[in-house]
C-alpha positions, -999 to +999 in steps of 0.1 A: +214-385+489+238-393+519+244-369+539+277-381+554+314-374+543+329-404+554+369-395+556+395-424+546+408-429+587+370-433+593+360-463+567+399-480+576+386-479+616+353-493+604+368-519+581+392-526+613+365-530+644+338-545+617+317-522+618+296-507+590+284-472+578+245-478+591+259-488+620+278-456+630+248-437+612+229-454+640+248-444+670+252-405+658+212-405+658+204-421+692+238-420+710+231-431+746+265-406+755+271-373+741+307-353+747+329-330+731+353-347+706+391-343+709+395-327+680+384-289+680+345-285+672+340-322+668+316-343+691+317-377+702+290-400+707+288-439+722+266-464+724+268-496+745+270-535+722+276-568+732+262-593+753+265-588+795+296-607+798+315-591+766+302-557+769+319-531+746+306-500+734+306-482+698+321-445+696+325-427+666+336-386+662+319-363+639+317-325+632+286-301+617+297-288+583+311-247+592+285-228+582+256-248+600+274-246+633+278-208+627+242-201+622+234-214+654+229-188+677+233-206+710+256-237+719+249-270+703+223-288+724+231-325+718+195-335+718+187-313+688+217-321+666+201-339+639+173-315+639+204-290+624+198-303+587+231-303+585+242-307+542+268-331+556+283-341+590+316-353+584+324-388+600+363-384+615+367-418+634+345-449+650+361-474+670+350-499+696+358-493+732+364-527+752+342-527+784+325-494+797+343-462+790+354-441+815+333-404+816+367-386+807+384-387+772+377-425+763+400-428+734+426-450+733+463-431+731+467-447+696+435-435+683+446-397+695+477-398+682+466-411+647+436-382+647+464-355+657+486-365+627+456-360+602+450-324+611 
């Protein structure tokens, strides 16, 4: 059984940037960059692609089903996140990110603007 919700602006960004659902399953369980997403209790997660000249790397956004981030008594330690079980995390966006991302907020404007309109 898959445990991922996949939401229709998540498979249209995938589709867009090529990238496929292993893939983005891939960087959620050994991102080499963890943050706090954008979008109220969602995380973010990168990992770096591409050769040394074309570097790029591979973001997507998630967020732990309700009730699994409730039970927790303490914050979310990235580290153990997959150790939560969770029923289903719930894939928001992926995108690819040209070069090396800045440590603040690397999503492009266009990207945060299309996420704001969904909620």
């Amino acid at each position: 059984m898959d445990n991922y919700h996949w939401t229709n602006h998540s498979l249209m960004k995938m589709r867009y940037y090529g990238l496929s659902q292993q893939r983005i399953k891939r960087v959620i369980k050994n991102p080499e960059r963890i943050e706090e997403g954008i979008v109220e209790k969602t995380i973010a997660c990168m990992q770096t692609a591409g050769s040394s000249k074309h570097p790029y790397e591979i973001w997507t956004m998630y967020q732990i089903p309700e009730s699994k981030v409730k039970s927790q008594k303490s914050k979310i330690i990235p580290n153990k996140l997959m150790k939560l079980k969770a029923k289903k995390l719930k894939i928001i966006s992926a995108w690819r990110y040209p070069g090396k991302s800045p440590k603040n907020n690397p999503i492009p404007e266009e990207i945060l603007k299309e996420i704001r309109s969904l909620i």
